[in-house]
PDB file as gemmi writes it, atoms N, CA and C in Angstrom:
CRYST1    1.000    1.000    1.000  90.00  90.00  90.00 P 1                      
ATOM      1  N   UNK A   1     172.683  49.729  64.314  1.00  0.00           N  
ATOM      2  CA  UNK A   1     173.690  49.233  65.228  1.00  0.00           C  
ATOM      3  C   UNK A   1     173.486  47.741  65.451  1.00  0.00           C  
ATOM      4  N   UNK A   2     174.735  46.675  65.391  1.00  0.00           N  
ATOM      5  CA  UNK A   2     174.409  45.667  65.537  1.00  0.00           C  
ATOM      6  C   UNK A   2     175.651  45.482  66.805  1.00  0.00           C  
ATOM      7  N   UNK A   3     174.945  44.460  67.924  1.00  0.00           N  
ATOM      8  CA  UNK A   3     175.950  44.111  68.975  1.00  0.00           C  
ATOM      9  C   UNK A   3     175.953  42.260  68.831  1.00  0.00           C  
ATOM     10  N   UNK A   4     177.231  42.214  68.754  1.00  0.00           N  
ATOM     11  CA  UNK A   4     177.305  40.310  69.035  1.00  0.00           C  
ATOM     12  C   UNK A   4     177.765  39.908  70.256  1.00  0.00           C  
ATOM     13  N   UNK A   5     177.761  38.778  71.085  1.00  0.00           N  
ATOM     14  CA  UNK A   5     177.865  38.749  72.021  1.00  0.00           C  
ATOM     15  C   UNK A   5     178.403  36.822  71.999  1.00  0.00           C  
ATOM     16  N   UNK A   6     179.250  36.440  71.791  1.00  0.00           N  
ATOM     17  CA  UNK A   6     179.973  35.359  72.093  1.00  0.00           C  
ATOM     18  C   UNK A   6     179.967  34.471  73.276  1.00  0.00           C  
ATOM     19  N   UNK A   7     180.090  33.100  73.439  1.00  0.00           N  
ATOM     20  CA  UNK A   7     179.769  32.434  74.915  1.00  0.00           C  
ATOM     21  C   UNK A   7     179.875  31.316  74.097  1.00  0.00           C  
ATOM     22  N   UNK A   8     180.663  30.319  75.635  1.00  0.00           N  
ATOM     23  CA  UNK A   8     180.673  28.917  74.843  1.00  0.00           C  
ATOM     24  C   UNK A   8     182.122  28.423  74.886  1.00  0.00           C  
ATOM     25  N   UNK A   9     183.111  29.535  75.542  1.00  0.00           N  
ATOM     26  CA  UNK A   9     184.703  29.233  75.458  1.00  0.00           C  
ATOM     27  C   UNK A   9     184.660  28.363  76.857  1.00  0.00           C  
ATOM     28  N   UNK A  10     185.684  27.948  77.071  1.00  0.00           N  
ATOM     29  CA  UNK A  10     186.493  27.447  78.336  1.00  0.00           C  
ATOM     30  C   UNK A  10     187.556  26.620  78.151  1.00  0.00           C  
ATOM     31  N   UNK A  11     187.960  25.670  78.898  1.00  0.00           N  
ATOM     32  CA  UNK A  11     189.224  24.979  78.733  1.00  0.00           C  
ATOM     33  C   UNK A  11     188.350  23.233  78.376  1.00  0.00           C  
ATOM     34  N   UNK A  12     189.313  22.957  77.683  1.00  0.00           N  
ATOM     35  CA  UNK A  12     189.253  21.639  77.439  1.00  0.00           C  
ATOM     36  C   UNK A  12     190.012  20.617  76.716  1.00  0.00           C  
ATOM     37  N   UNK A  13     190.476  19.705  76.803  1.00  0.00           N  
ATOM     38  CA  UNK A  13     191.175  18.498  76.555  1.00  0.00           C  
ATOM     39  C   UNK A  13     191.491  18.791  74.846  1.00  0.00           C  
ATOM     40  N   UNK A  14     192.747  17.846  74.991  1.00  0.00           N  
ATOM     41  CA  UNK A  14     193.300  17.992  73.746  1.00  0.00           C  
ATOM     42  C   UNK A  14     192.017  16.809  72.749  1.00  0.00           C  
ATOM     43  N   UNK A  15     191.607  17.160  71.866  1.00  0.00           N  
ATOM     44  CA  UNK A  15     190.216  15.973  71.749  1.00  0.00           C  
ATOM     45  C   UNK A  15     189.132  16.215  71.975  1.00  0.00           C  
ATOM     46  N   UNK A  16     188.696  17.244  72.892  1.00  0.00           N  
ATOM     47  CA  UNK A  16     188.055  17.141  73.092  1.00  0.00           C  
ATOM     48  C   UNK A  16     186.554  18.405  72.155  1.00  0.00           C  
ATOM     49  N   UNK A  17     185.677  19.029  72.468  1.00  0.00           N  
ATOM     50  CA  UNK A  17     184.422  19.676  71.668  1.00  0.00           C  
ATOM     51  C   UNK A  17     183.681  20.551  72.338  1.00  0.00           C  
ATOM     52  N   UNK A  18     183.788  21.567  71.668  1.00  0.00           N  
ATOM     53  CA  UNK A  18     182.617  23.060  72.484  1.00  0.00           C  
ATOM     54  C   UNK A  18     181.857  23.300  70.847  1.00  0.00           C  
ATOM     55  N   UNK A  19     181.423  24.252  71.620  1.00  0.00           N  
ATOM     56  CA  UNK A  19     180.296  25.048  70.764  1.00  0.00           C  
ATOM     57  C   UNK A  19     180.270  26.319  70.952  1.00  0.00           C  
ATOM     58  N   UNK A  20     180.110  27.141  70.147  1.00  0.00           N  
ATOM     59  CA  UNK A  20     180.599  28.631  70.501  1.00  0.00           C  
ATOM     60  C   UNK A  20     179.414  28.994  69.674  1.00  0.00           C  
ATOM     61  N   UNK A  21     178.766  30.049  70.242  1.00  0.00           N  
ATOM     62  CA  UNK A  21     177.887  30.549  70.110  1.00  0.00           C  
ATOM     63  C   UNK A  21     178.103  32.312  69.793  1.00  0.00           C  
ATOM     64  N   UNK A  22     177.299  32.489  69.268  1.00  0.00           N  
ATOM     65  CA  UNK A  22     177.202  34.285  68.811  1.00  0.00           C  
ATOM     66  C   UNK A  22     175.847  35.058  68.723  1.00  0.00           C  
ATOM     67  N   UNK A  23     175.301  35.789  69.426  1.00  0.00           N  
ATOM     68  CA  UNK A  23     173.790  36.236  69.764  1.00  0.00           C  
ATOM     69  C   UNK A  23     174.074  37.499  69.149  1.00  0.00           C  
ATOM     70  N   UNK A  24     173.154  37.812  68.006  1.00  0.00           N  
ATOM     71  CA  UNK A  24     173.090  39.007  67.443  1.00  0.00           C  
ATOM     72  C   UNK A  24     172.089  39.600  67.346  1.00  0.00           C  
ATOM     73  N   UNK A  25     172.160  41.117  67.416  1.00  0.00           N  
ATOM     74  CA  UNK A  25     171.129  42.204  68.128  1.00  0.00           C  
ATOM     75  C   UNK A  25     170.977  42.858  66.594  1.00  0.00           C  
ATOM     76  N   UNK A  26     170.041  42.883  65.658  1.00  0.00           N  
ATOM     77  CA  UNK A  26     170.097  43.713  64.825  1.00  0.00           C  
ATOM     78  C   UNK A  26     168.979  43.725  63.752  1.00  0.00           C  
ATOM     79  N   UNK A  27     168.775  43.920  62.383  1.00  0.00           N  
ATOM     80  CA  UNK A  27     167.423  43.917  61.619  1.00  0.00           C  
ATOM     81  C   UNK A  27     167.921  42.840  60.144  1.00  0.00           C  
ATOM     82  N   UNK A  28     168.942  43.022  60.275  1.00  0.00           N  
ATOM     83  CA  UNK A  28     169.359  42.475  59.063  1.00  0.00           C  
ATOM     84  C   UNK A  28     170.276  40.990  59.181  1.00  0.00           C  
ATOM     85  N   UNK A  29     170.376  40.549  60.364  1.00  0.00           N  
ATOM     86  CA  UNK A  29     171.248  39.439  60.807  1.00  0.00           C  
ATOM     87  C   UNK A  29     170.733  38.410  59.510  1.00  0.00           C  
ATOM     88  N   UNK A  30     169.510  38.283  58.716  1.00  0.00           N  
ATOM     89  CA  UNK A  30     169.113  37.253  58.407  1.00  0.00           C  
ATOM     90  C   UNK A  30     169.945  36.812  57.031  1.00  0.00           C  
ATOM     91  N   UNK A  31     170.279  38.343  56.726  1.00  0.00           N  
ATOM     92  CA  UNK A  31     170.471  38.706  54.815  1.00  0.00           C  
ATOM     93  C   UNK A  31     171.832  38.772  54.697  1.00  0.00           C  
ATOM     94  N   UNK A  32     172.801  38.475  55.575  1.00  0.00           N  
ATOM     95  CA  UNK A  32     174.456  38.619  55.400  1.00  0.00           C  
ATOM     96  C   UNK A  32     175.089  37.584  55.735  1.00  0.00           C  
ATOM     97  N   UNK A  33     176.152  37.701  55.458  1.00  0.00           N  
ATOM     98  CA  UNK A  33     177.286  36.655  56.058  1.00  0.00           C  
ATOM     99  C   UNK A  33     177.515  36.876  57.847  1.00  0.00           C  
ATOM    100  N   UNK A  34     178.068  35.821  58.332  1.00  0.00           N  
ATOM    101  CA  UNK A  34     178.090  35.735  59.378  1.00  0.00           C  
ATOM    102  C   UNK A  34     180.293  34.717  59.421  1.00  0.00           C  
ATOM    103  N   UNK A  35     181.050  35.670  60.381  1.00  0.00           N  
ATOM    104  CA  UNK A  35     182.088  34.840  60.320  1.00  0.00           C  
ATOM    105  C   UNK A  35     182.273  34.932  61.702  1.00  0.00           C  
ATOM    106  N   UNK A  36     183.273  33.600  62.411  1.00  0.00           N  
ATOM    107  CA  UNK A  36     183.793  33.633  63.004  1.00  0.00           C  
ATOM    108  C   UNK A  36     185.360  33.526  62.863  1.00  0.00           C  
ATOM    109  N   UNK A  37     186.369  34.695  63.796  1.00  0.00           N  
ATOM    110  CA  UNK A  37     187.777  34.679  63.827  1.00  0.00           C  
ATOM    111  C   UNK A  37     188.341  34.120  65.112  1.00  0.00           C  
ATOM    112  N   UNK A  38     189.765  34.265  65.105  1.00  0.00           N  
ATOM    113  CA  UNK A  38     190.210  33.883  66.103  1.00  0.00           C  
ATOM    114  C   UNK A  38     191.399  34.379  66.654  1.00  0.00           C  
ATOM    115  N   UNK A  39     192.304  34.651  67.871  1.00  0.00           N  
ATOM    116  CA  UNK A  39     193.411  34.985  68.283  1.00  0.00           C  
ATOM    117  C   UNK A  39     193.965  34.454  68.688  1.00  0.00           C  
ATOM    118  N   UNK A  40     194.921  33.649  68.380  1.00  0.00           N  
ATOM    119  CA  UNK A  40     195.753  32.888  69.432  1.00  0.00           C  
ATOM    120  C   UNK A  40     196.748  34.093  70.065  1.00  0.00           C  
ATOM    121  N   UNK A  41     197.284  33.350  70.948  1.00  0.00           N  
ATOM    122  CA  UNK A  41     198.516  34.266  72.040  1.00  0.00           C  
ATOM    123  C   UNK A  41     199.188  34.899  71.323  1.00  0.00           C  
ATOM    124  N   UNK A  42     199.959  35.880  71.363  1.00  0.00           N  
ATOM    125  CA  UNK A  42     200.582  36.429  70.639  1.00  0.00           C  
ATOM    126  C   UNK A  42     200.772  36.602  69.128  1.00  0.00           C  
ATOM    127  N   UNK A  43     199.258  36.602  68.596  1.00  0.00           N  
ATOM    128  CA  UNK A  43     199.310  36.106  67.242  1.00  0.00           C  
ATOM    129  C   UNK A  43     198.444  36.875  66.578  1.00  0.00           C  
ATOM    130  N   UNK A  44     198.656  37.075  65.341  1.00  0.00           N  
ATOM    131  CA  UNK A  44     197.725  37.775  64.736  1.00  0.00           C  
ATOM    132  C   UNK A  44     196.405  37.157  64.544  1.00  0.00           C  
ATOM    133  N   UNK A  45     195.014  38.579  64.169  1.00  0.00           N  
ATOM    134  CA  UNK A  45     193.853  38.006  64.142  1.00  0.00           C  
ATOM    135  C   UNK A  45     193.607  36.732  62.969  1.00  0.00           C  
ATOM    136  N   UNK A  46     193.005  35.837  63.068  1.00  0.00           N  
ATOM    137  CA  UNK A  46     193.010  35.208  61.938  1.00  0.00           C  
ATOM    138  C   UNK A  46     191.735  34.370  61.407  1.00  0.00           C  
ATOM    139  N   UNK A  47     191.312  34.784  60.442  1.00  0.00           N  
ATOM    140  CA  UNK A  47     189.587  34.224  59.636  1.00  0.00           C  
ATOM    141  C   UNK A  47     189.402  33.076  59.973  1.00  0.00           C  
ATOM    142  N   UNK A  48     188.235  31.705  60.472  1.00  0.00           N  
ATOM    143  CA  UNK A  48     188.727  30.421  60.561  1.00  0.00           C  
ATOM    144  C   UNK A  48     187.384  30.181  59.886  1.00  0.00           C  
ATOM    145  N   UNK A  49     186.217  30.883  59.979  1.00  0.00           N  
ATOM    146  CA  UNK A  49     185.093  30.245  58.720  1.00  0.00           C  
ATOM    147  C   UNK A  49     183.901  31.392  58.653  1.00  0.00           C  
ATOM    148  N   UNK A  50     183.034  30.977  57.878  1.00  0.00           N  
ATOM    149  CA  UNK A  50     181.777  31.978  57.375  1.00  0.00           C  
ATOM    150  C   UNK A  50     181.218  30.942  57.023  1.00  0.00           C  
ATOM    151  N   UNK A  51     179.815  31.899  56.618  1.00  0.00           N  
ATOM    152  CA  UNK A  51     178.512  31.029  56.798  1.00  0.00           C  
ATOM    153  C   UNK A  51     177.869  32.603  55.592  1.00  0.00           C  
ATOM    154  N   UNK A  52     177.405  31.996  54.484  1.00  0.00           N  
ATOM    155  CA  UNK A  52     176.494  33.200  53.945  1.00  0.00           C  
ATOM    156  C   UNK A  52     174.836  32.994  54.652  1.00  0.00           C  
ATOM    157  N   UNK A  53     174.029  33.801  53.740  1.00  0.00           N  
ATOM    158  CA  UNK A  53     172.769  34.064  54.005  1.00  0.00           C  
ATOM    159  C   UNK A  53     172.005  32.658  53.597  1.00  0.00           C  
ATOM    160  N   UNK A  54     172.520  32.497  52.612  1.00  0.00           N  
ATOM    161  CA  UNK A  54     172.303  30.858  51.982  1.00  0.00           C  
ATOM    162  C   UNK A  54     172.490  29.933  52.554  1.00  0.00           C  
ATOM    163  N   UNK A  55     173.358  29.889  53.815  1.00  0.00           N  
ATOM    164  CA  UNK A  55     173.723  28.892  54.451  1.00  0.00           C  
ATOM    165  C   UNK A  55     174.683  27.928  53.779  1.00  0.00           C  
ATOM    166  N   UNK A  56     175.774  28.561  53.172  1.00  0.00           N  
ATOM    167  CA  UNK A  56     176.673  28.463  52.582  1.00  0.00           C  
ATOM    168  C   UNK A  56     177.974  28.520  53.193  1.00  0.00           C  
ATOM    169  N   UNK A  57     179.051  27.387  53.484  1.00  0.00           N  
ATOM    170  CA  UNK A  57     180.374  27.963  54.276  1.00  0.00           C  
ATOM    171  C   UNK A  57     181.508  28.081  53.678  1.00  0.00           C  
ATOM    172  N   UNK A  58     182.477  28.330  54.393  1.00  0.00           N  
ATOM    173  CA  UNK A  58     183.919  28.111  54.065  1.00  0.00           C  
ATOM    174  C   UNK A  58     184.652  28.072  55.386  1.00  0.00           C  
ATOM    175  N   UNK A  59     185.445  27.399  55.872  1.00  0.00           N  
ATOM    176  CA  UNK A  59     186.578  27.604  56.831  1.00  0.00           C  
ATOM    177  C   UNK A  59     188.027  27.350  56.321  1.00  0.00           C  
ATOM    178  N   UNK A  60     188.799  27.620  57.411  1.00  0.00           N  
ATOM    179  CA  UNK A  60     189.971  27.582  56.946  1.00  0.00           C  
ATOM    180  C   UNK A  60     190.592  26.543  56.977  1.00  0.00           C  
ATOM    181  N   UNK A  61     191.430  26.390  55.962  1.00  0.00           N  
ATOM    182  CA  UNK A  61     192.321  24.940  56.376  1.00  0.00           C  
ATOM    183  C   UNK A  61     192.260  24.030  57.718  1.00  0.00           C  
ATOM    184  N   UNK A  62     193.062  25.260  58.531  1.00  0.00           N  
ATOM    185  CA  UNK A  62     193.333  24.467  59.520  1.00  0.00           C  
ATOM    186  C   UNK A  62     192.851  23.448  60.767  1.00  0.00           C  
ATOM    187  N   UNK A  63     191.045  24.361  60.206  1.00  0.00           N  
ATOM    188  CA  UNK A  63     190.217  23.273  61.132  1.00  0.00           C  
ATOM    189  C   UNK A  63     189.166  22.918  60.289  1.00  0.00           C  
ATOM    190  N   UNK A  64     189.510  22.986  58.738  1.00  0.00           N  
ATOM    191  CA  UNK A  64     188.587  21.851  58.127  1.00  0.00           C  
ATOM    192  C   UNK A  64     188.327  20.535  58.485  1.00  0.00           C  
ATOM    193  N   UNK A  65     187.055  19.714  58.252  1.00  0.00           N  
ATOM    194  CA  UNK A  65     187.031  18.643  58.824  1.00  0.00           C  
ATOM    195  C   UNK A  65     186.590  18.244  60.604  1.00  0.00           C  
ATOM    196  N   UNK A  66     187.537  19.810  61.134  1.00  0.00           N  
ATOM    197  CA  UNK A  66     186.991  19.724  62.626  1.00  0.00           C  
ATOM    198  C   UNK A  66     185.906  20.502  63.505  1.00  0.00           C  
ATOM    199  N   UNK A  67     185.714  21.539  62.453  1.00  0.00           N  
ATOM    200  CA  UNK A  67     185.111  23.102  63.062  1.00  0.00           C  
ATOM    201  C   UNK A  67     183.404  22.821  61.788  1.00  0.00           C  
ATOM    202  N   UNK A  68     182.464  23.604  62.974  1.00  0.00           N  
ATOM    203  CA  UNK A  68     181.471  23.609  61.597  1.00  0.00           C  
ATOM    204  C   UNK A  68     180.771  24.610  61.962  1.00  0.00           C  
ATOM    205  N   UNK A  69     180.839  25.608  61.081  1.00  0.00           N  
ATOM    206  CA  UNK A  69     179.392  26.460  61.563  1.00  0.00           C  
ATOM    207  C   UNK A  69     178.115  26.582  60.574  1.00  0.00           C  
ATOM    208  N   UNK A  70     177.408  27.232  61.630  1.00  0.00           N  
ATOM    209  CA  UNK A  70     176.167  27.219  61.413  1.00  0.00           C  
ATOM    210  C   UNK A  70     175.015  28.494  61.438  1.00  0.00           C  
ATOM    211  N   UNK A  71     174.107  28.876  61.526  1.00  0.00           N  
ATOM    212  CA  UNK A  71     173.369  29.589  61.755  1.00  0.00           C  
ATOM    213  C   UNK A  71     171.838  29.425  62.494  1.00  0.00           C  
ATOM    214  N   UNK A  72     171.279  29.810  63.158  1.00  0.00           N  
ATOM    215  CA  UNK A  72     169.779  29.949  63.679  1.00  0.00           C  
ATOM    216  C   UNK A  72     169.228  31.475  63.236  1.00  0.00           C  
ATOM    217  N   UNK A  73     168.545  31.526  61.951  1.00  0.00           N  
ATOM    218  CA  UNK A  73     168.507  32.859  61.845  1.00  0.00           C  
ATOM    219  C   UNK A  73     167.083  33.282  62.948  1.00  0.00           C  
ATOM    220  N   UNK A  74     166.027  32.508  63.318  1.00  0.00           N  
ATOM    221  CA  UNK A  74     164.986  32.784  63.939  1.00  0.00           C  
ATOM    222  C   UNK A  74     165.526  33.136  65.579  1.00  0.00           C  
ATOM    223  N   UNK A  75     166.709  32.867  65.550  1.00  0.00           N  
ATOM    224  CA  UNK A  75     167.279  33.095  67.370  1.00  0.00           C  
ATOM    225  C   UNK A  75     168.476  34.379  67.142  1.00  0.00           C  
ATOM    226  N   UNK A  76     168.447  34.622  65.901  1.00  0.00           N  
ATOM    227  CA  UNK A  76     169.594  35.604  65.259  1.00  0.00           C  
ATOM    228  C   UNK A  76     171.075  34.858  66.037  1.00  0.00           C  
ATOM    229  N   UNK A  77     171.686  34.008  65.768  1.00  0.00           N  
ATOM    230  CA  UNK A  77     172.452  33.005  66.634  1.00  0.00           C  
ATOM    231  C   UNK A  77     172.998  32.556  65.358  1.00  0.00           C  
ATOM    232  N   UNK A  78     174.553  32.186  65.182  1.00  0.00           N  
ATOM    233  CA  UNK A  78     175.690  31.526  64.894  1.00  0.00           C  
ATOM    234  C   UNK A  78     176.682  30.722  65.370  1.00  0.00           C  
ATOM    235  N   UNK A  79     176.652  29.542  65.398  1.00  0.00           N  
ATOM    236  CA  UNK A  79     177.709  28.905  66.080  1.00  0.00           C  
ATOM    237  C   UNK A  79     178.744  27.905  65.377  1.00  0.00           C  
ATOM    238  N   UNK A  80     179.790  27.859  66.497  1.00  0.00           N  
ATOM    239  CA  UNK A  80     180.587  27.274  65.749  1.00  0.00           C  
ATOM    240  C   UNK A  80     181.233  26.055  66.577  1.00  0.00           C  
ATOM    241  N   UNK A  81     180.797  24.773  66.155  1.00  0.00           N  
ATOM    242  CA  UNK A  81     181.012  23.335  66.499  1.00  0.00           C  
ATOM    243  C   UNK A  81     182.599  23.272  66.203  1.00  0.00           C  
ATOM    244  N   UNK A  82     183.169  23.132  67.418  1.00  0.00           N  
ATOM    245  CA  UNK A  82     184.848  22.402  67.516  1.00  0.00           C  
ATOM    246  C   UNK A  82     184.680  21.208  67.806  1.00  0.00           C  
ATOM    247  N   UNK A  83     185.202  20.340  67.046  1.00  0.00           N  
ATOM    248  CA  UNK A  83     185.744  19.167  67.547  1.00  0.00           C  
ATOM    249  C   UNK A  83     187.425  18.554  67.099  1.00  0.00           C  
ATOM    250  N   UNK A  84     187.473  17.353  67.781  1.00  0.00           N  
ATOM    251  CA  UNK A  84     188.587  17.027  67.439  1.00  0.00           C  
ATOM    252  C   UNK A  84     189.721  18.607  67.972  1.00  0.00           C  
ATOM    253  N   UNK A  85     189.480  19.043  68.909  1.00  0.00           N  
ATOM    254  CA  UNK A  85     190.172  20.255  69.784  1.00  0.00           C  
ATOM    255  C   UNK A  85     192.055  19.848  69.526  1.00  0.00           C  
ATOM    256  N   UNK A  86     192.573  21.085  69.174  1.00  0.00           N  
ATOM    257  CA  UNK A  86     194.285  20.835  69.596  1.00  0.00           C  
ATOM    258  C   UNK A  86     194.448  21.726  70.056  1.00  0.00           C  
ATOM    259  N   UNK A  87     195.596  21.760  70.289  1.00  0.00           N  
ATOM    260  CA  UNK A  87     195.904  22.496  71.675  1.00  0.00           C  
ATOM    261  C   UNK A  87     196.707  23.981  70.639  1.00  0.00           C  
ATOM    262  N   UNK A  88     196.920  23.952  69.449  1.00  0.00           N  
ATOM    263  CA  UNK A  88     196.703  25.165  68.739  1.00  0.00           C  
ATOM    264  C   UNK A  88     195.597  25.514  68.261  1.00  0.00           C  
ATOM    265  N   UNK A  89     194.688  25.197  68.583  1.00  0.00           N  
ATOM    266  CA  UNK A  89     193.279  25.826  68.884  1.00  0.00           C  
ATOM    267  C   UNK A  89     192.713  26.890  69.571  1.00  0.00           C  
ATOM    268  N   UNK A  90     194.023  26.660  70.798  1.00  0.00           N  
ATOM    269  CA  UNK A  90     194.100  27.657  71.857  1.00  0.00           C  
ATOM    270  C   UNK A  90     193.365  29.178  71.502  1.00  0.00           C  
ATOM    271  N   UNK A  91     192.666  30.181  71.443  1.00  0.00           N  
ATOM    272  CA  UNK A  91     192.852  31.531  71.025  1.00  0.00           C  
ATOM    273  C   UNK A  91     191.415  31.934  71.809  1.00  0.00           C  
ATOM    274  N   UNK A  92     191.324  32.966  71.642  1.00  0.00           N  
ATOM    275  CA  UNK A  92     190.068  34.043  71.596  1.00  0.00           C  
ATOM    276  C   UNK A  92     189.417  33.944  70.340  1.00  0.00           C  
ATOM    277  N   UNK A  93     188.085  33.726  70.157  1.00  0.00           N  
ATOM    278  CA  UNK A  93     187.421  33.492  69.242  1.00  0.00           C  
ATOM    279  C   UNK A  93     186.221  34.610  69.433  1.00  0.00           C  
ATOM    280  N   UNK A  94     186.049  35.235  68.030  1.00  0.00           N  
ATOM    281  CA  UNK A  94     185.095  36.543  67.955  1.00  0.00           C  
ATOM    282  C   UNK A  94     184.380  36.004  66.468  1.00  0.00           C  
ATOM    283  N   UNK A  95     183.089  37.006  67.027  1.00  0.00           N  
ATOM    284  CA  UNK A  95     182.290  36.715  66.241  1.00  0.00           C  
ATOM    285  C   UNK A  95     182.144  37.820  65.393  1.00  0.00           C  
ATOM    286  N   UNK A  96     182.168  37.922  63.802  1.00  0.00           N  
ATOM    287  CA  UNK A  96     181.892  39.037  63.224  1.00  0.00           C  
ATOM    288  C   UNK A  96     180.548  39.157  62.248  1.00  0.00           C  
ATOM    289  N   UNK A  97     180.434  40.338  61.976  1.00  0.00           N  
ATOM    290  CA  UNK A  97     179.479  40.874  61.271  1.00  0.00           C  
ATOM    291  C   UNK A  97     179.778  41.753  60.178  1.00  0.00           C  
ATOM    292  N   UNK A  98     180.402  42.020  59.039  1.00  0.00           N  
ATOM    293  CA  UNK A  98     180.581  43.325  58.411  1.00  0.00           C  
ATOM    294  C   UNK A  98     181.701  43.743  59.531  1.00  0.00           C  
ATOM    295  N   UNK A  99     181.312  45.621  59.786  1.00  0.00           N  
ATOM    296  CA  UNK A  99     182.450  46.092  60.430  1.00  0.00           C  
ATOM    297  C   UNK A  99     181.998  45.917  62.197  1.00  0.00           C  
ATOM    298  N   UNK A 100     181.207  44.854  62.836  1.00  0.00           N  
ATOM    299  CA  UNK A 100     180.784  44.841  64.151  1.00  0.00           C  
ATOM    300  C   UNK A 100     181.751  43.687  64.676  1.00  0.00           C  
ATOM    301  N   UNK A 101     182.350  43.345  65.683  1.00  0.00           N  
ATOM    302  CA  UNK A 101     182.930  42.282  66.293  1.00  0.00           C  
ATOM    303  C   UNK A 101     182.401  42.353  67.979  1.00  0.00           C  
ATOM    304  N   UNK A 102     182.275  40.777  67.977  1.00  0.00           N  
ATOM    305  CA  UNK A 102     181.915  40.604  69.822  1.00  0.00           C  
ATOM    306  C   UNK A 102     183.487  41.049  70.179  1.00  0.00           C  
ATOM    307  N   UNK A 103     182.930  40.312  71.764  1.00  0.00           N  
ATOM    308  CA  UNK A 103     184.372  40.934  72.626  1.00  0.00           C  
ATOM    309  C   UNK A 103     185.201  39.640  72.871  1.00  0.00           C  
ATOM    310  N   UNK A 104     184.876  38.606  71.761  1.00  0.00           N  
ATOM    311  CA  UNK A 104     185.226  36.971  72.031  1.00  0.00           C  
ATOM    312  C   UNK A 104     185.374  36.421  73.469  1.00  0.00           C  
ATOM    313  N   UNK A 105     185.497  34.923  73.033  1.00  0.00           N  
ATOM    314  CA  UNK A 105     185.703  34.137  73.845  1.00  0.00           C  
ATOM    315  C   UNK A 105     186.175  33.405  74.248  1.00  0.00           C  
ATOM    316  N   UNK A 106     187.412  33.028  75.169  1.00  0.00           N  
ATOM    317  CA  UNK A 106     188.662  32.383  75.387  1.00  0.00           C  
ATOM    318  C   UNK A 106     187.837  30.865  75.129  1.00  0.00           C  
ATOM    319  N   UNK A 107     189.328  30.045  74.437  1.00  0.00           N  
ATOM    320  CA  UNK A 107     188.959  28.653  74.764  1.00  0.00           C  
ATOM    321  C   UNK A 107     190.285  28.581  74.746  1.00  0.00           C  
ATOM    322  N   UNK A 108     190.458  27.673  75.478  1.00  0.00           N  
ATOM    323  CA  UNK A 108     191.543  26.817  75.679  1.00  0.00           C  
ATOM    324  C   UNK A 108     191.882  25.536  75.321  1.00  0.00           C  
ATOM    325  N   UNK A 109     193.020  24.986  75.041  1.00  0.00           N  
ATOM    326  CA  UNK A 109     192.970  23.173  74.838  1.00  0.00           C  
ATOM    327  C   UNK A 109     194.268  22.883  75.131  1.00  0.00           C  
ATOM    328  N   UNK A 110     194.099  22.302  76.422  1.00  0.00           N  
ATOM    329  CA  UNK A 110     195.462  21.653  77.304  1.00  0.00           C  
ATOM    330  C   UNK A 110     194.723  20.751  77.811  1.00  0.00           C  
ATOM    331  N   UNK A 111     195.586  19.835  78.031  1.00  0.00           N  
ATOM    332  CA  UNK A 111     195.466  18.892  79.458  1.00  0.00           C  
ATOM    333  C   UNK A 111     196.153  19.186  80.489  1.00  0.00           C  
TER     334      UNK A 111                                                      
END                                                                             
């Protein structure tokens, strides 16, 4: 059984930078991929990057350049650096594992 646990959302400026974090409970966190998704409002779920075991990424278009993740495998921890925030950024952001997902974490981006 693996549990993730997300933190790190809130509101913030169009411009502006969080860090989203993902704490994982499990034996094997070290040897897999690690992704984070996202929800905006009324919108379907949607992939925005991964991270392999290698420490290897990919994100998605839309916040290439702005989004970066990462890994701490000794803290079993994944995060994911926003910057350059827009305000379609807006969503619930979850952290996945294989078939495990946190319960995400709102961020916001308004002024």
């Amino acid at each position: 059984q693996v549990q993730l646990v997300e933190s790190g959302g809130g509101l913030v400026q169009p411009g502006g930078s969080l860090r989203l974090s993902c704490a994982a409970s499990g034996s094997f966190f070290s040897f897999n991929s690690m992704s984070w998704y996202r929800q905006p409002p009324g919108k379907e779920r949607e992939w925005v990057a991964d991270i392999t075991s290698g420490e290897v990424t990919h994100s998605a278009e839309s916040v290439k350049g702005r989004f970066t993740i990462s890994r701490d495998n000794a803290k079993h921890t994944v995060y994911l650096q926003m910057n350059s925030l827009k305000p379609e950024d807006t969503a619930v952001y979850y952290c996945n594992y294989g078939v495990y997902w946190g319960k995400g974490t709102l961020v916001t981006v308004s002024s």
